[in-house]
N, CA, C and O atoms as a DFTB+ gen file, in Angstrom:
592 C
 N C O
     1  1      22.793       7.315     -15.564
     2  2      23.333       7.050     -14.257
     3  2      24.744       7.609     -14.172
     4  3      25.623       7.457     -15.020
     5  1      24.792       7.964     -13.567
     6  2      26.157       9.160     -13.218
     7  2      27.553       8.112     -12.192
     8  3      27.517       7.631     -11.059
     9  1      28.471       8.118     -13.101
    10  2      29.568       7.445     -12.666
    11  2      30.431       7.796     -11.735
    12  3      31.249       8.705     -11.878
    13  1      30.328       7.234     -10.920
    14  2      31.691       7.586      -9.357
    15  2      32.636       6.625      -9.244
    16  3      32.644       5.601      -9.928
    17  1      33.634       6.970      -8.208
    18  2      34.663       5.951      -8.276
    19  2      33.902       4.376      -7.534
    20  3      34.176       3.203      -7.787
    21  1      32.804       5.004      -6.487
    22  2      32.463       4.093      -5.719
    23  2      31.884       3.032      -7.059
    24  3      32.425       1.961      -7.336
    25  1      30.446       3.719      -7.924
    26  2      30.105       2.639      -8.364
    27  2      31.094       1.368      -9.374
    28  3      30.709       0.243      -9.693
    29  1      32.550       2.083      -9.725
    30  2      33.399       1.646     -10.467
    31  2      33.949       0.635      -9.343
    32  3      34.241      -0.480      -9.777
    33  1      34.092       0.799      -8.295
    34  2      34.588       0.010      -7.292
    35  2      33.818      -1.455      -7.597
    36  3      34.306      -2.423      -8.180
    37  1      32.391      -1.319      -6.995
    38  2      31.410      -2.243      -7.212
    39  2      31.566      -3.417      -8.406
    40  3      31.784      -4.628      -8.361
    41  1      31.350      -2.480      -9.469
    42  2      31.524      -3.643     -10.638
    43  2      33.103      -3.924     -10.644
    44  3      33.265      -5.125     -10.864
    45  1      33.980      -3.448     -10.530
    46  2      35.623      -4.264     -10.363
    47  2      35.316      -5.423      -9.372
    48  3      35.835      -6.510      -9.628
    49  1      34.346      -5.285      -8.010
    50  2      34.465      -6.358      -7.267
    51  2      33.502      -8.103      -7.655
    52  3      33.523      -9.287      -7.319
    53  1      32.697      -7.066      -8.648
    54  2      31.688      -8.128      -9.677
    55  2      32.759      -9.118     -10.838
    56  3      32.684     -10.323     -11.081
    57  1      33.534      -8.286     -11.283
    58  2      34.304      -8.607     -12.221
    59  2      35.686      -9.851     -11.438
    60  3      36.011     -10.992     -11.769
    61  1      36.037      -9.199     -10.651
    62  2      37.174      -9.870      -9.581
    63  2      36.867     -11.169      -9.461
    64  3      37.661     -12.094      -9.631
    65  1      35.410     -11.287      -9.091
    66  2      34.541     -12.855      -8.744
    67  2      34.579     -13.532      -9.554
    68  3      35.025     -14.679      -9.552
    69  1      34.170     -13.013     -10.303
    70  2      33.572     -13.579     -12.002
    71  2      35.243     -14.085     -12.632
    72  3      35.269     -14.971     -13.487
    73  1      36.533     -13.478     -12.158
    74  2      37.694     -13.869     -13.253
    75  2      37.923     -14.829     -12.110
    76  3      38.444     -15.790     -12.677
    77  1      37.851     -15.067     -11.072
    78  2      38.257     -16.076      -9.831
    79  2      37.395     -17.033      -9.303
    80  3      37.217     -17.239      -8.102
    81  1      36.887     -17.589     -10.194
    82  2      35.224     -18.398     -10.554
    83  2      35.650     -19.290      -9.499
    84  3      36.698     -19.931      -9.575
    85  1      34.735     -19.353      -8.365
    86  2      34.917     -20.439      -7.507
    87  2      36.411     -20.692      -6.706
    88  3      36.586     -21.795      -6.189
    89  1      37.511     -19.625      -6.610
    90  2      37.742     -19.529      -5.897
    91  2      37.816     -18.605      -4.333
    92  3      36.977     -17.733      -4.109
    93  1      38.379     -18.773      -3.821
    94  2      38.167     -18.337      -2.298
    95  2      37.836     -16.865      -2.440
    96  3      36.843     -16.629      -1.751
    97  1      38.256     -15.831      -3.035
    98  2      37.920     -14.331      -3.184
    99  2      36.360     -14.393      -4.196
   100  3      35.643     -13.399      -4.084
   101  1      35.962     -15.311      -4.963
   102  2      34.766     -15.685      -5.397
   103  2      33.769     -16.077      -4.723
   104  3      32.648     -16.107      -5.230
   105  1      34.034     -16.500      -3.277
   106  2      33.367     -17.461      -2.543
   107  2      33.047     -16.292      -1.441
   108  3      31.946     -16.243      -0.891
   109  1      34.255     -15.205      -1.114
   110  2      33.736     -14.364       0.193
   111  2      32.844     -13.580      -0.650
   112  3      31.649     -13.647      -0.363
   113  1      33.272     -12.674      -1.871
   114  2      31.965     -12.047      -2.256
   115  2      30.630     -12.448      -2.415
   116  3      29.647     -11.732      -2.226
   117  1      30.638     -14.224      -2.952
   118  2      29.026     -14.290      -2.805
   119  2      28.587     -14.999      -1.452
   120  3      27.740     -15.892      -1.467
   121  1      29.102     -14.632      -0.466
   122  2      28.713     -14.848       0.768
   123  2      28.026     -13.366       1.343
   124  3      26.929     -13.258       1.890
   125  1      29.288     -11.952       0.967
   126  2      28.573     -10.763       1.021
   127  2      27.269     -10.580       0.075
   128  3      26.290     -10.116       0.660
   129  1      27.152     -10.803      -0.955
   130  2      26.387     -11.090      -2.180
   131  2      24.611     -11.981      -1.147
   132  3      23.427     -11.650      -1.077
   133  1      25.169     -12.758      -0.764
   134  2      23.938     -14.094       0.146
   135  2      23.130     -13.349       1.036
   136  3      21.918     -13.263       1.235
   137  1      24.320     -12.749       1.593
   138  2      23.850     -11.580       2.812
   139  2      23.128     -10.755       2.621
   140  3      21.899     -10.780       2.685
   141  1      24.038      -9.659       2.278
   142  2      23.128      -8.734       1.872
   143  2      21.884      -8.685       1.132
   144  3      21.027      -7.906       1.549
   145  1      21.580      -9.547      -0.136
   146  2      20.233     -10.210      -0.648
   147  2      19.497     -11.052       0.116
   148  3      18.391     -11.307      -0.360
   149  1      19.789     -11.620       1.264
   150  2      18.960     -11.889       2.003
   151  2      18.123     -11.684       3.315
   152  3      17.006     -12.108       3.613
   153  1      18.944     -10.960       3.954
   154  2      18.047     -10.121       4.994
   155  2      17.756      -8.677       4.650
   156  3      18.451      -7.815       4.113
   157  1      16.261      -8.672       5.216
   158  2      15.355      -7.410       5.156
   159  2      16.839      -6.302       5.750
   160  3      17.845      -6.504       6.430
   161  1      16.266      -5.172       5.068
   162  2      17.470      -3.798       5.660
   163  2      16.993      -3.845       7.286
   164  3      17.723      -3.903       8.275
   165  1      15.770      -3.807       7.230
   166  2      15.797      -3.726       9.085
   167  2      16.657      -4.261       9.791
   168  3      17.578      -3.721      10.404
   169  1      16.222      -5.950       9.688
   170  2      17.098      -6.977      10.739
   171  2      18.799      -6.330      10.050
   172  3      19.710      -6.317      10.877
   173  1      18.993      -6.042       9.207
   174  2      20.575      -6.167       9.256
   175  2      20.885      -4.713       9.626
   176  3      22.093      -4.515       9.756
   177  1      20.086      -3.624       9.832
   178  2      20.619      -2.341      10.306
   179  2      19.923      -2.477      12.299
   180  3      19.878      -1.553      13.111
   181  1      19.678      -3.313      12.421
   182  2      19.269      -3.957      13.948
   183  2      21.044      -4.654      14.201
   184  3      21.760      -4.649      15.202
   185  1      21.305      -5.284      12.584
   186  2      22.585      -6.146      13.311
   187  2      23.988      -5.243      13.109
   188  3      25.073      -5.723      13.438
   189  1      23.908      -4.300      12.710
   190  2      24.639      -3.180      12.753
   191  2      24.907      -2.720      14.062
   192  3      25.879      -2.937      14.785
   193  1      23.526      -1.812      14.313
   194  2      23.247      -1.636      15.477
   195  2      24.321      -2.044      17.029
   196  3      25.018      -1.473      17.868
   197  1      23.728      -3.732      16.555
   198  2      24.370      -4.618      17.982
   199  2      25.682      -4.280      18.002
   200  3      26.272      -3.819      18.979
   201  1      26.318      -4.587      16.541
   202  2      27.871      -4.628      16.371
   203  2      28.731      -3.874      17.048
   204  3      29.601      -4.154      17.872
   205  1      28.156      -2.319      16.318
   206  2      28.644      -1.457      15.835
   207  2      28.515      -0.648      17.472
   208  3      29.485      -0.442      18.201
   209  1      26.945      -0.243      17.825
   210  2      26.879       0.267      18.778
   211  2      27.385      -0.359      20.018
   212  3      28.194       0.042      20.854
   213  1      26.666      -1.498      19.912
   214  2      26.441      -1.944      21.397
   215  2      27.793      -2.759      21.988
   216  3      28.359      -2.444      23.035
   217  1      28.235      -3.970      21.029
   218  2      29.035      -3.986      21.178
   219  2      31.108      -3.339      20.829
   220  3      32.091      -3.416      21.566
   221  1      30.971      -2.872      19.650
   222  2      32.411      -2.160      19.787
   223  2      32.396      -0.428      20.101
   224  3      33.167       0.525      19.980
   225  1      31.483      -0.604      20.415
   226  2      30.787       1.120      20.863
   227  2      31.824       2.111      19.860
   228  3      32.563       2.950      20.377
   229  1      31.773       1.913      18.520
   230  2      32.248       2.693      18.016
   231  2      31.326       4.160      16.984
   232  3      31.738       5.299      16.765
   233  1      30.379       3.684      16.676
   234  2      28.999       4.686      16.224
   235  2      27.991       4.799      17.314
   236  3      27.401       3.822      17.777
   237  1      27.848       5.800      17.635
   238  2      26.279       5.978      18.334
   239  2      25.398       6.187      17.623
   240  3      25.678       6.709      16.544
   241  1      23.854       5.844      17.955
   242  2      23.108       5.859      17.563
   243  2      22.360       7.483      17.849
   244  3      23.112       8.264      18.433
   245  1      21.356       7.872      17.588
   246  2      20.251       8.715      17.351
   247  2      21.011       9.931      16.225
   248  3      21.834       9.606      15.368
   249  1      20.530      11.351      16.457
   250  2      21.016      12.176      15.281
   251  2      22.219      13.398      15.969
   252  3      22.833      14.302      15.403
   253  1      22.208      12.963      17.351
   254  2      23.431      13.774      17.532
   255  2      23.807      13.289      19.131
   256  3      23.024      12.814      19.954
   257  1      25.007      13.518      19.265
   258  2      25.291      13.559      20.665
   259  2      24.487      14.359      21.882
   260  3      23.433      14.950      21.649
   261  1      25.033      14.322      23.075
   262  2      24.310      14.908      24.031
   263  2      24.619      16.822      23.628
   264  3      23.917      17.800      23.366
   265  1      25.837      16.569      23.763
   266  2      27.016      18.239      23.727
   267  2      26.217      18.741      22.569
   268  3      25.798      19.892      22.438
   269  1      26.050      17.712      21.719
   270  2      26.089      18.577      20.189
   271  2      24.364      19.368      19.824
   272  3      23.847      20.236      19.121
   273  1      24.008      18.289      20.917
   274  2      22.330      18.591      20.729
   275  2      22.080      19.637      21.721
   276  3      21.172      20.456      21.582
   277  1      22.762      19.621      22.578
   278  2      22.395      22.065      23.399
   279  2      23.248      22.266      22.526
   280  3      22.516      23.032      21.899
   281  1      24.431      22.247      21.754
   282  2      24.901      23.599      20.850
   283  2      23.909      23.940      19.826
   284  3      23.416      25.006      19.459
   285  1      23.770      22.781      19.494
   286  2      22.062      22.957      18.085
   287  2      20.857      23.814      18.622
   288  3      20.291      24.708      17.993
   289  1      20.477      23.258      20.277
   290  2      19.346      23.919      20.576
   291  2      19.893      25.427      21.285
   292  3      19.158      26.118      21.991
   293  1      20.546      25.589      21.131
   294  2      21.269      27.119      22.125
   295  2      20.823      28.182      21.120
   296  3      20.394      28.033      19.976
   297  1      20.985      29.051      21.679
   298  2      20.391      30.611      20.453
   299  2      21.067      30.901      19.405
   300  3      20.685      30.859      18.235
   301  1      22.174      31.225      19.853
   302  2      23.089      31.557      19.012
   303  2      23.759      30.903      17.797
   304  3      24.751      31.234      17.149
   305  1      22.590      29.488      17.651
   306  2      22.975      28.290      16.582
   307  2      21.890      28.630      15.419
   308  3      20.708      28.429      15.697
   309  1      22.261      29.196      13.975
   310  2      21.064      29.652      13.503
   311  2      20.739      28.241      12.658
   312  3      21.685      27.730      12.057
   313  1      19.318      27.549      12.592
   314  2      19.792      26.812      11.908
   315  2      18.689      27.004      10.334
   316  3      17.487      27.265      10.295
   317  1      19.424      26.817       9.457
   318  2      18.889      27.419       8.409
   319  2      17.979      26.676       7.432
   320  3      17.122      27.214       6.731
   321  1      18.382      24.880       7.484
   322  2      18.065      24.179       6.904
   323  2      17.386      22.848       7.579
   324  3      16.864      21.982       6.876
   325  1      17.429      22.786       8.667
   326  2      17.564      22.124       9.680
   327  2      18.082      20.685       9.369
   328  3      17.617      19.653       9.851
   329  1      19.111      20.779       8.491
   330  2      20.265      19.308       8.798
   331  2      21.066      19.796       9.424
   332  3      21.552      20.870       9.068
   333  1      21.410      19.244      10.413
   334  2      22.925      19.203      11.233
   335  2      23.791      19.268      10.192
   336  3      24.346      20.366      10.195
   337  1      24.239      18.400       9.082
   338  2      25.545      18.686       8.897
   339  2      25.446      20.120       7.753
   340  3      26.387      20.874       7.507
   341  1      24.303      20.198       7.283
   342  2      24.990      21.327       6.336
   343  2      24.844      22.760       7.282
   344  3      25.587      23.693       6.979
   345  1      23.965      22.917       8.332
   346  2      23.866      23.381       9.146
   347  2      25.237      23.835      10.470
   348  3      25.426      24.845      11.148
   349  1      25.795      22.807      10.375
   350  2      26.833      22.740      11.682
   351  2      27.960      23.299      10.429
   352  3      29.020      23.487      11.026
   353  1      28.124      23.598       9.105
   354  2      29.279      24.020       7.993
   355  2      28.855      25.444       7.950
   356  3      29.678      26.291       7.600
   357  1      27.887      25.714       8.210
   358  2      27.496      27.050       7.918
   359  2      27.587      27.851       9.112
   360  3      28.311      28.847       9.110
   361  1      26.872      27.493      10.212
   362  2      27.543      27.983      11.429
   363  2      29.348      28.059      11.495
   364  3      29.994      28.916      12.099
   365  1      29.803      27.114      10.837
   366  2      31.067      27.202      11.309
   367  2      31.249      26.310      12.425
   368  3      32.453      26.272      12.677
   369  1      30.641      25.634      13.143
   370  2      30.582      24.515      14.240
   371  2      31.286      23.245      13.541
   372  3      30.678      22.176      13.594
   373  1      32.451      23.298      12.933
   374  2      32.920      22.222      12.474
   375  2      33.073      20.684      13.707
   376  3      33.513      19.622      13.267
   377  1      32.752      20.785      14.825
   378  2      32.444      19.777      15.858
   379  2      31.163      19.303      15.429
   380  3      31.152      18.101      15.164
   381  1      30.166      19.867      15.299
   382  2      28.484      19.949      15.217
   383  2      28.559      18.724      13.909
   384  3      28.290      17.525      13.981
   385  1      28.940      19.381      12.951
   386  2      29.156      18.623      11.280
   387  2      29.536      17.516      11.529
   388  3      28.771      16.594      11.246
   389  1      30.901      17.194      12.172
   390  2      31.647      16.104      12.527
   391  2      30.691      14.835      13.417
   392  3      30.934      13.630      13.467
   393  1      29.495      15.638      14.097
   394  2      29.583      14.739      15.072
   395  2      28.075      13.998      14.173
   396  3      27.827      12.794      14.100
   397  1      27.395      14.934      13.679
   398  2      26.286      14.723      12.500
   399  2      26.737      13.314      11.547
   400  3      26.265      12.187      11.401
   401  1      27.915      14.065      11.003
   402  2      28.211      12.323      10.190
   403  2      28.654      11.423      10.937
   404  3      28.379      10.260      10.643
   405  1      29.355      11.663      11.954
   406  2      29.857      10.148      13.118
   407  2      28.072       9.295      12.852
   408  3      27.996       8.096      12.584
   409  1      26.854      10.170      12.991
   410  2      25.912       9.884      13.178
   411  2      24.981       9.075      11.857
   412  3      24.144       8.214      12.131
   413  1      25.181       9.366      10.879
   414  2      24.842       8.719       9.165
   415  2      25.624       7.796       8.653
   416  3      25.413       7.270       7.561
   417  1      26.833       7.463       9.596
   418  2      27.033       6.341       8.834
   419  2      26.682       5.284       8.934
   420  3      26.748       4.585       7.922
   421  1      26.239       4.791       9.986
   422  2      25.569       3.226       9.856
   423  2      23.937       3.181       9.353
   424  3      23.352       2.113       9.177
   425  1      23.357       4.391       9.168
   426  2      22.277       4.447       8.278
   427  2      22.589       4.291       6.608
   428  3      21.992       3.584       5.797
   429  1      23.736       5.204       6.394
   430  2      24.177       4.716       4.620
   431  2      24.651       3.479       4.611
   432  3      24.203       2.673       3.796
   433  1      25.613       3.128       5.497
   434  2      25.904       1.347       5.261
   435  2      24.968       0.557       5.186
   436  3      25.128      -0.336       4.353
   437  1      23.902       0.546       5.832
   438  2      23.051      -0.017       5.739
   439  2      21.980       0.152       4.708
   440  3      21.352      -0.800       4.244
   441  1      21.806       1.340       4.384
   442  2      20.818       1.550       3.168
   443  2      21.350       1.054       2.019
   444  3      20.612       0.704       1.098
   445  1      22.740       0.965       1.938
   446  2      23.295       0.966       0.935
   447  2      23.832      -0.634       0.325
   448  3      23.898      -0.945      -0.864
   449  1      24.204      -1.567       1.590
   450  2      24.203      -2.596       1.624
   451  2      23.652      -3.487       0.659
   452  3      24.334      -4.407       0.206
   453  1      22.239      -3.253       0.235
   454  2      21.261      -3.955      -0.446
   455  2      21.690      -3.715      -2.131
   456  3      21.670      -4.540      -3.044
   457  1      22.017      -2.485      -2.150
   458  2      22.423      -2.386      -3.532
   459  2      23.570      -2.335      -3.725
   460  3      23.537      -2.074      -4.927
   461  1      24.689      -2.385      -3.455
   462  2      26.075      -3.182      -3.617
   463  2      25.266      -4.428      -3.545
   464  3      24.548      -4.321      -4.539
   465  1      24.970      -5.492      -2.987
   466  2      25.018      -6.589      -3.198
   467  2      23.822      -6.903      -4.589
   468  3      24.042      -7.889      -5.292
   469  1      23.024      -6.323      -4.791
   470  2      22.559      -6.548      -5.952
   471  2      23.751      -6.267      -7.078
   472  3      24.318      -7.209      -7.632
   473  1      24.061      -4.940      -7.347
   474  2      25.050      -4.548      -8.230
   475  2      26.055      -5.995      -8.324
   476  3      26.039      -6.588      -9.402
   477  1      26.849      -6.505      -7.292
   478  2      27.925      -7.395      -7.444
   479  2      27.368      -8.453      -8.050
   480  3      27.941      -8.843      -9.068
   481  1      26.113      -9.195      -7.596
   482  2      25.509     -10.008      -8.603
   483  2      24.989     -10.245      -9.615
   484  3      24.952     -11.404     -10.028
   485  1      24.417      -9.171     -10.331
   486  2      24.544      -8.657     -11.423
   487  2      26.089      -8.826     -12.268
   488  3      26.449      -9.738     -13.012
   489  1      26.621      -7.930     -11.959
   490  2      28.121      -8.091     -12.659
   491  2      28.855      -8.815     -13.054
   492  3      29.540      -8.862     -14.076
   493  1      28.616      -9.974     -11.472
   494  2      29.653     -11.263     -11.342
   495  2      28.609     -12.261     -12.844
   496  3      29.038     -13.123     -13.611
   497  1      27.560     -11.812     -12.771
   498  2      26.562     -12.942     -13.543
   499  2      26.938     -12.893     -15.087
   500  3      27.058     -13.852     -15.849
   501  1      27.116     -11.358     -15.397
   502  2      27.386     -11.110     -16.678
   503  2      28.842     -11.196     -17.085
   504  3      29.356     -11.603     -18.127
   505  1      29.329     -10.733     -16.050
   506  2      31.116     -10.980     -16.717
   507  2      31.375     -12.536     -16.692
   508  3      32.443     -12.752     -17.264
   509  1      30.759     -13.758     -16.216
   510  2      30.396     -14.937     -16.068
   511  2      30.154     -15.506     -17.162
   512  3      30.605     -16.602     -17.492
   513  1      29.545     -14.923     -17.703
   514  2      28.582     -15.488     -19.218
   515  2      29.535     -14.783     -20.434
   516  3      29.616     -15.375     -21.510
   517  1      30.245     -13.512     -20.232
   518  2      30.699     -12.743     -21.123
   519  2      32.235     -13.538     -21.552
   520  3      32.835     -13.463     -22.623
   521  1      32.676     -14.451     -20.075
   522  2      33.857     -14.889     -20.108
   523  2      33.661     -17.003     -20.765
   524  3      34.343     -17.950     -21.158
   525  1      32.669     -16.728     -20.548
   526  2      32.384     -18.010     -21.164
   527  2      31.714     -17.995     -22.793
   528  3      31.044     -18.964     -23.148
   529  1      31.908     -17.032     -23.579
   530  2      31.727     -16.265     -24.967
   531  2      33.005     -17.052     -25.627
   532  3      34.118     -17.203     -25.123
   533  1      32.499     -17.538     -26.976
   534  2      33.446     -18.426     -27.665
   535  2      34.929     -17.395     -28.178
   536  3      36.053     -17.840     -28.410
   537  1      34.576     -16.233     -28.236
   538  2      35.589     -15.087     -28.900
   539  2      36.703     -15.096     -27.569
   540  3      37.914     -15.209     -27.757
   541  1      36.186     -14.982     -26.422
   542  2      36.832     -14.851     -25.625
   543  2      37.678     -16.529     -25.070
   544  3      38.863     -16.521     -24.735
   545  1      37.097     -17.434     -25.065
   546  2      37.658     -18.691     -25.135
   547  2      38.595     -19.186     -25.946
   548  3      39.400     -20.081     -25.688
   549  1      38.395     -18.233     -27.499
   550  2      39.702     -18.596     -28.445
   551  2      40.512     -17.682     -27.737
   552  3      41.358     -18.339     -27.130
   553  1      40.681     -16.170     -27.480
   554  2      41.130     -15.501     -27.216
   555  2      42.132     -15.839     -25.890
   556  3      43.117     -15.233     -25.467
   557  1      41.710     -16.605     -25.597
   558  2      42.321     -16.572     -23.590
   559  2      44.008     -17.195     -23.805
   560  3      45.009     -16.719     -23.268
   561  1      43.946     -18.649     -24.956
   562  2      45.139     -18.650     -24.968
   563  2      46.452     -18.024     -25.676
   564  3      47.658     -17.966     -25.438
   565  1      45.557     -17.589     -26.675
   566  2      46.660     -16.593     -27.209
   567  2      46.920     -15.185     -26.797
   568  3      47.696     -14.389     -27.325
   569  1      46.357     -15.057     -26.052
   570  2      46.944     -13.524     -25.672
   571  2      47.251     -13.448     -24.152
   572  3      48.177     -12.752     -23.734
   573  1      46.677     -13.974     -23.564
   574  2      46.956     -13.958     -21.876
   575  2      47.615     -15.163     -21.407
   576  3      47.312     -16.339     -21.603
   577  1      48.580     -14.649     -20.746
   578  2      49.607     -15.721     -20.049
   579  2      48.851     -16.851     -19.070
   580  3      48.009     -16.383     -18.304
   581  1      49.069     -18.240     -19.028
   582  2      48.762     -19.341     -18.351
   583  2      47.982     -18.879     -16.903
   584  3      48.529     -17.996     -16.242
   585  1      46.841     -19.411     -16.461
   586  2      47.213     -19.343     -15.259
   587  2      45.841     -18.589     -14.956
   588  3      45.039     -18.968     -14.102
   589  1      45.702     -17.635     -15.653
   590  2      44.770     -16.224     -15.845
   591  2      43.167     -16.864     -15.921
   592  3      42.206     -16.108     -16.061
């Protein structure tokens, strides 16, 4: 499995929980954690949807705007691959590209949703158990300051 900053993000926010056991930054992640493991991707990319589209009208929905969809269908648009965005980079239509991802992101948030919240529970579970390890229990007061 190939390491990014994102998935490093993930387990820091597993780990974060897990050192703040039951308190308030412990408590919002496994609420994101509740969530996301509990509704189907549909209903929660439906509740995206409402949010996102309908009410703060900040993403539109379908795969392109009105403008962007005659520059795509016009002649002079070759399209080679037929994705908009790698398509709208190659044309050189840097509007086209732009307006393509305005368009994928509440499909990756949402696809993606399900596994961040698995990942964080996972993490939080093991750094949980790892921190409750007798090595680490002798360890806590002699080396790390009060409090920790």
């Amino acid at each position: 499995m190939e390491r990014t900053p994102d998935h490093r993000r993930r387990h820091l926010l597993g780990v974060i929980a897990a050192i703040h056991h039951n308190k308030l930054i412990d408590q919002a992640i496994r609420v994101f954690v509740t969530i996301g493991w509990s509704f189907p991707t549909f209903v929660f990319g439906l509740l995206m949807l409402l949010l996102f589209y309908a009410k703060l009208q900040w993403f539109p929905p379908g795969r392109l705007s009105d403008p962007m969809m005659q520059v795509a269908a016009s002649p002079g648009f070759q399209q080679y691959t037929h994705m908009y965005t790698i398509d709208g980079l190659l044309n050189l239509r840097f509007d086209l590209f732009w307006d393509a991802l305005r368009h994928l992101v509440l499909p990756i948030i949402t696809l993606s949703y399900v596994v961040w919240a698995q990942i964080l529970r996972v993490t939080r579970s093991a750094m949980l158990e790892t921190l409750r390890q007798d090595y680490i229990t002798t360890a806590r007061p002699r080396a790390w300051p009060s409090g920790t």
